[in-house]
NUVEXVEX-110230 format. One record per residue (C-alpha): residue number from 1; residue in one letter; y negated, z, x negated. Coordinates in steps of 0.5 Angstrom, whole numbers, plus 500, padded with zeros to 3 digits. Layout:
BEGIN
{nr = NUM; rest = A; Y = Y; Z = Z; X = X}
...
//
This chain:
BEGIN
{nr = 1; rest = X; Y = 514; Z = 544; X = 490}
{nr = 2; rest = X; Y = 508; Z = 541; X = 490}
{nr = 3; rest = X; Y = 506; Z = 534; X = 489}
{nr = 4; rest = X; Y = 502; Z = 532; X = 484}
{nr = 5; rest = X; Y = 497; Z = 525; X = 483}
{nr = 6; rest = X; Y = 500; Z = 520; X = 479}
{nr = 7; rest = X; Y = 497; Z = 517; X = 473}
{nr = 8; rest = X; Y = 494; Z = 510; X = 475}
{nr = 9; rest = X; Y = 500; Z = 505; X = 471}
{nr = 10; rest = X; Y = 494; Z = 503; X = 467}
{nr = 11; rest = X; Y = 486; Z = 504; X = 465}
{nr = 12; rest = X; Y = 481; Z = 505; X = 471}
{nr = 13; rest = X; Y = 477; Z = 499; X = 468}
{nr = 14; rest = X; Y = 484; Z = 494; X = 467}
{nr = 15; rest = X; Y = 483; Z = 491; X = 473}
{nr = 16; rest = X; Y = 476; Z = 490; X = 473}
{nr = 17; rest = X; Y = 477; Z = 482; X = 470}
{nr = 18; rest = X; Y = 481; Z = 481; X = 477}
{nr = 19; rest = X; Y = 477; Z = 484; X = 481}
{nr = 20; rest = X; Y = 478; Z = 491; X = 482}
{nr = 21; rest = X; Y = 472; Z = 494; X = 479}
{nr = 22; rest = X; Y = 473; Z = 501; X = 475}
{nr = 23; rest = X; Y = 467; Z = 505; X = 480}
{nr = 24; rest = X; Y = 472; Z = 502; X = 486}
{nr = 25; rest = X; Y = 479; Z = 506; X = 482}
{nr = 26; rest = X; Y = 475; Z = 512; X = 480}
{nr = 27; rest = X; Y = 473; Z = 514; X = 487}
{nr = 28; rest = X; Y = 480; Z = 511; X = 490}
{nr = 29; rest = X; Y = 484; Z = 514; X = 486}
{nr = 30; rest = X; Y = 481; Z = 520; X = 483}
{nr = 31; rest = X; Y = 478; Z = 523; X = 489}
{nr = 32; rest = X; Y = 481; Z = 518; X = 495}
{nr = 33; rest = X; Y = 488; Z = 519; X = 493}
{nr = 34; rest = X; Y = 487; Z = 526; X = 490}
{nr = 35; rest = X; Y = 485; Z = 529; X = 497}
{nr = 36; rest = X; Y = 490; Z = 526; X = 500}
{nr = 37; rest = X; Y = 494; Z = 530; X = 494}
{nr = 38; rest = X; Y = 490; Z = 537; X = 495}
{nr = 39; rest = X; Y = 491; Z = 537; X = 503}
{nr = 40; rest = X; Y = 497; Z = 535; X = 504}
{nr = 41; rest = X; Y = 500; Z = 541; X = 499}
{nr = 42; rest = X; Y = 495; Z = 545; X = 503}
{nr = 43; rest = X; Y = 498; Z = 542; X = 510}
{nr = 44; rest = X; Y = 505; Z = 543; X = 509}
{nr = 45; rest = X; Y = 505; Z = 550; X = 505}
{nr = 46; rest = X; Y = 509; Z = 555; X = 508}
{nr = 47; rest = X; Y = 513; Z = 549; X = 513}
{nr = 48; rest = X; Y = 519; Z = 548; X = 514}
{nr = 49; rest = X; Y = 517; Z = 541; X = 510}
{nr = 50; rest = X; Y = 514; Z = 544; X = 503}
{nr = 51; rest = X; Y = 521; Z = 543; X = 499}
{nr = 52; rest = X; Y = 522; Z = 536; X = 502}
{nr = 53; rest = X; Y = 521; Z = 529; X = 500}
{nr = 54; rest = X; Y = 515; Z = 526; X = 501}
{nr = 55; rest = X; Y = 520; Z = 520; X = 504}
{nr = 56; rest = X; Y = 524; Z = 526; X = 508}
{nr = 57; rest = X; Y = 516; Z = 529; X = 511}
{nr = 58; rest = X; Y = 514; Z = 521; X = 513}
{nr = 59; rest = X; Y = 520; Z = 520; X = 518}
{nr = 60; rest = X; Y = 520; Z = 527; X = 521}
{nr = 61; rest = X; Y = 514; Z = 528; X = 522}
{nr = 62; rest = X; Y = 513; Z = 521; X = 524}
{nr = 63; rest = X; Y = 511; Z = 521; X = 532}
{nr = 64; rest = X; Y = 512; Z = 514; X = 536}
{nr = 65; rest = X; Y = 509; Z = 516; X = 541}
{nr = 66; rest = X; Y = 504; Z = 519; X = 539}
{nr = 67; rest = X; Y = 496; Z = 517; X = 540}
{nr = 68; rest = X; Y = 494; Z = 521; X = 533}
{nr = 69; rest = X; Y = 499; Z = 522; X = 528}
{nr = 70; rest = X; Y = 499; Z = 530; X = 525}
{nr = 71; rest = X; Y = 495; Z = 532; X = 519}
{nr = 72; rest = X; Y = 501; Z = 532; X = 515}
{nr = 73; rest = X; Y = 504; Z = 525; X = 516}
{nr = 74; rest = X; Y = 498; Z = 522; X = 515}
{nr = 75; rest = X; Y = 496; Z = 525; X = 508}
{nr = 76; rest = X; Y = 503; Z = 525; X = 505}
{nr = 77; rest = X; Y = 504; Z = 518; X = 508}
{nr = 78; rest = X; Y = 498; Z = 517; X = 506}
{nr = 79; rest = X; Y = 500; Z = 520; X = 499}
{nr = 80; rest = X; Y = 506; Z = 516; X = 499}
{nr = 81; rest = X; Y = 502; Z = 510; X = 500}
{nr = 82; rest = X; Y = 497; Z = 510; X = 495}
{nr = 83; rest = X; Y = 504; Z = 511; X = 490}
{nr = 84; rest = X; Y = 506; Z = 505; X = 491}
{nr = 85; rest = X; Y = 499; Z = 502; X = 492}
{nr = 86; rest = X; Y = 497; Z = 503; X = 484}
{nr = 87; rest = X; Y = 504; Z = 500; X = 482}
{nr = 88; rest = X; Y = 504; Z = 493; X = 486}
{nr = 89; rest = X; Y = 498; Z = 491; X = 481}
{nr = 90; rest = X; Y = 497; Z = 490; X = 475}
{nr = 91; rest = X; Y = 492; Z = 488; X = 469}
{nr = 92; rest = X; Y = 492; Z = 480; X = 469}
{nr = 93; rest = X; Y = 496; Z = 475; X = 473}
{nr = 94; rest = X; Y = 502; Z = 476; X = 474}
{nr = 95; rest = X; Y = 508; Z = 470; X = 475}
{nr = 96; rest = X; Y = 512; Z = 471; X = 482}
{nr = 97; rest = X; Y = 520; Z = 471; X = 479}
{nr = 98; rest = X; Y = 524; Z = 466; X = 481}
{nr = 99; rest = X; Y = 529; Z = 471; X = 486}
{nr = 100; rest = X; Y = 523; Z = 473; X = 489}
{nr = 101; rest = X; Y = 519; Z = 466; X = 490}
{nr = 102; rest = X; Y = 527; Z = 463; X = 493}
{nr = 103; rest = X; Y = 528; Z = 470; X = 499}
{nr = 104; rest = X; Y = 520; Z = 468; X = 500}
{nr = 105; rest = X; Y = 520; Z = 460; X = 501}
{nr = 106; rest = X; Y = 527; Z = 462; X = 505}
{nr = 107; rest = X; Y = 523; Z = 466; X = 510}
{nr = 108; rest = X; Y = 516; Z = 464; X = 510}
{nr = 109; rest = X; Y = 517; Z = 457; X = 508}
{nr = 110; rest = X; Y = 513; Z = 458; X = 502}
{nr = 111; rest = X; Y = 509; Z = 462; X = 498}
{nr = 112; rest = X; Y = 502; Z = 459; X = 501}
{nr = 113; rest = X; Y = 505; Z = 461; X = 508}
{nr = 114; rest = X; Y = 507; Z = 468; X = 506}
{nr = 115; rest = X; Y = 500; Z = 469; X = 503}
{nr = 116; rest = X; Y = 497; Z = 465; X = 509}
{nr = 117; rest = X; Y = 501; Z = 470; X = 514}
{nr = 118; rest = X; Y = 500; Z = 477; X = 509}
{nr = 119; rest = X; Y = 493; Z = 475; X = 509}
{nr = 120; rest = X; Y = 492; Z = 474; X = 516}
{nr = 121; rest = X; Y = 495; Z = 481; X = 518}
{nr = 122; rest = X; Y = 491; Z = 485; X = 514}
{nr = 123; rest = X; Y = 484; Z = 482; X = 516}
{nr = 124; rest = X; Y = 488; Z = 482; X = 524}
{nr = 125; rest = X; Y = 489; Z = 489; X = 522}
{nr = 126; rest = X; Y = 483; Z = 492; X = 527}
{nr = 127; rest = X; Y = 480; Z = 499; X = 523}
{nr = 128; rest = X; Y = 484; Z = 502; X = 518}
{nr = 129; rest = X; Y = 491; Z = 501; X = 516}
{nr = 130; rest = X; Y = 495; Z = 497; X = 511}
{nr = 131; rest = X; Y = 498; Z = 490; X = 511}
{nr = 132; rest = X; Y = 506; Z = 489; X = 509}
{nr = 133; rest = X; Y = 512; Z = 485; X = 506}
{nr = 134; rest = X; Y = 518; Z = 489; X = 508}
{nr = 135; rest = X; Y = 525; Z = 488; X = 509}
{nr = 136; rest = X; Y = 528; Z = 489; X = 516}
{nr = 137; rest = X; Y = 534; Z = 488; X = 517}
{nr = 138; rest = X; Y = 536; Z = 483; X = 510}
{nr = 139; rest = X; Y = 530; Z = 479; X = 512}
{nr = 140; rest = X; Y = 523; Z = 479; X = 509}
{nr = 141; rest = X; Y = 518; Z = 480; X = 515}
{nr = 142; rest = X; Y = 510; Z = 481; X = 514}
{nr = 143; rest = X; Y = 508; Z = 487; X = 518}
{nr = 144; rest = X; Y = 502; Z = 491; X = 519}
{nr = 145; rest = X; Y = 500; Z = 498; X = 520}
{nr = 146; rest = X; Y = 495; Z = 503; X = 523}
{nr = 147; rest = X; Y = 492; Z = 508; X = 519}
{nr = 148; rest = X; Y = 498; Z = 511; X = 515}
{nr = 149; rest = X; Y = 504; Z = 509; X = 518}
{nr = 150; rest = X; Y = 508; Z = 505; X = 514}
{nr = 151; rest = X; Y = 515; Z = 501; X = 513}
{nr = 152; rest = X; Y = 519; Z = 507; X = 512}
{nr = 153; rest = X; Y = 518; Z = 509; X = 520}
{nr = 154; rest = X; Y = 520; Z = 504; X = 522}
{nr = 155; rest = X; Y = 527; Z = 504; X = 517}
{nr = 156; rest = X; Y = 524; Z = 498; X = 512}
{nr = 157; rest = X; Y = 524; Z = 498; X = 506}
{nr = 158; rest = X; Y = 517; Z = 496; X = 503}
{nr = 159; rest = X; Y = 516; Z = 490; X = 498}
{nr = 160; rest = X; Y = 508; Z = 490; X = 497}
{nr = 161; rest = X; Y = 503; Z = 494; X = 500}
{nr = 162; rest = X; Y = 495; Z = 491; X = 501}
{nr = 163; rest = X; Y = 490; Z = 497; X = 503}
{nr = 164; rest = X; Y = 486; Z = 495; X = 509}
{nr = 165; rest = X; Y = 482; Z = 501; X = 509}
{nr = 166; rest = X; Y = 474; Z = 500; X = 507}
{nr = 167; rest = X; Y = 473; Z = 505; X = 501}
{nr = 168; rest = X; Y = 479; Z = 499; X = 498}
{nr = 169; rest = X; Y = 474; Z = 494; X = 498}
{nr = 170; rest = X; Y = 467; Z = 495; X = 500}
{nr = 171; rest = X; Y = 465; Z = 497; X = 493}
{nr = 172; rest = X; Y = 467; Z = 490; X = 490}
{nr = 173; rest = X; Y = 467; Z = 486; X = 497}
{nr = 174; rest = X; Y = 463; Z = 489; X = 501}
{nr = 175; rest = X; Y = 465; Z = 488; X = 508}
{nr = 176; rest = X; Y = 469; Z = 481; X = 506}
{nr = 177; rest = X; Y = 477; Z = 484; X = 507}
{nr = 178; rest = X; Y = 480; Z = 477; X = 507}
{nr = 179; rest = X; Y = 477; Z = 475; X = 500}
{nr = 180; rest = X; Y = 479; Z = 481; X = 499}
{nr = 181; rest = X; Y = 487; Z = 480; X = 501}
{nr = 182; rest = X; Y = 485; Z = 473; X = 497}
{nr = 183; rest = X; Y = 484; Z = 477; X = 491}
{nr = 184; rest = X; Y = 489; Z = 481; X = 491}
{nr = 185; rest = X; Y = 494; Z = 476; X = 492}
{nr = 186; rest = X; Y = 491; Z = 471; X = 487}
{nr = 187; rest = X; Y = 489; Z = 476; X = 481}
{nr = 188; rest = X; Y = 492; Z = 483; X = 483}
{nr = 189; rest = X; Y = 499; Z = 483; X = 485}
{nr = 190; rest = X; Y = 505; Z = 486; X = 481}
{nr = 191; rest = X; Y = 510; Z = 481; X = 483}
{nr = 192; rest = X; Y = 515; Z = 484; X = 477}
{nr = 193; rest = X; Y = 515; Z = 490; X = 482}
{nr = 194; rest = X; Y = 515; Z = 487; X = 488}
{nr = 195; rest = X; Y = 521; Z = 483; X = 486}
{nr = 196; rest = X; Y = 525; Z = 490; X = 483}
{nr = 197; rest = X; Y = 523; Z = 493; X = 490}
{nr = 198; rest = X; Y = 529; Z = 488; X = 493}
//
């Protein structure tokens, strides 16, 4: 079974108003996210991952150890990634539900300080990688990670994902990622979805 590139959830141009441009989607997505697609499904053919999940091929090809991951790990993570990337944002500011912000303030102390430490991970990422809000053991943690690793090698379950890799941002930011994260905070996230991931 191959994997396919989802539709974005809504027009390459909807998040242009809250700072994610329709150039920056359209190479993203359509060809960012589309070769992760294409060469994934080349990399696991004829494998003993080519009828597995892409949450099963994540964790068992995972390697803690290893100083590179395989190609296969990275563009189904990778894969699996953008996935849920494009659905942690939508079109408009989107208010924080009441359930979430309580379990944030809980964790964090309040939401500014949870956006202060979200923030802070993903410019502290050095190089590529993603900046996370993960539950790990019924707790909310904020987390980062190299490259394409993300929660689901470690056993959390992953609330919200920010993509610190340059092709995200340089369009629109240039080489200013934490007004990036600031954006993406402010004007982009989808706290709707980040809220039924618990």
């Amino acid at each position: 079974m191959a994997f396919e590139l989802p539709d974005l959830p809504y027009a390459h141009d909807a998040l242009a108003n809250d700072g994610m441009s329709k150039e920056t989607l359209e190479y993203h997505h359509d060809l960012h996210h589309k070769a992760y697609v294409d060469n994934g499904n080349k990399l696991i053919a004829g494998t003993q991952w080519a009828d597995k999940s892409m949450e099963d091929i994540i964790r068992g090809t995972y390697d803690a150890k290893a100083v590179a991951q395989s190609g296969i790990f990275n563009n189904i993570s990778q894969l699996w990634n953008h996935n849920q990337f494009w659905e942690m944002m939508s079109p408009g500011k989107s208010a924080m539900p009441s359930e979430l912000e309580s379990r944030i303030v809980d964790a964090f102390g309040s939401v500014d300080k949870f956006k202060e430490d979200f923030s802070a991970a993903g410019a502290g990422q050095f190089g590529s990688g993603w900046c996370w809000l993960v539950v790990d053991g019924g707790e909310l943690k904020v987390t980062k990670t190299e490259n394409g690793v993300n929660p689901l090698c470690f056993g959390q379950t992953t609330l919200l994902g920010c993509d610190v890799w340059e092709h995200s941002y340089y369009i629109d930011f240039r080489n200013k990622r934490p007004v990036y994260l600031t954006n993406f905070l402010e004007n982009l996230v989808n706290w709707e979805n980040v809220a039924s991931r618990m």
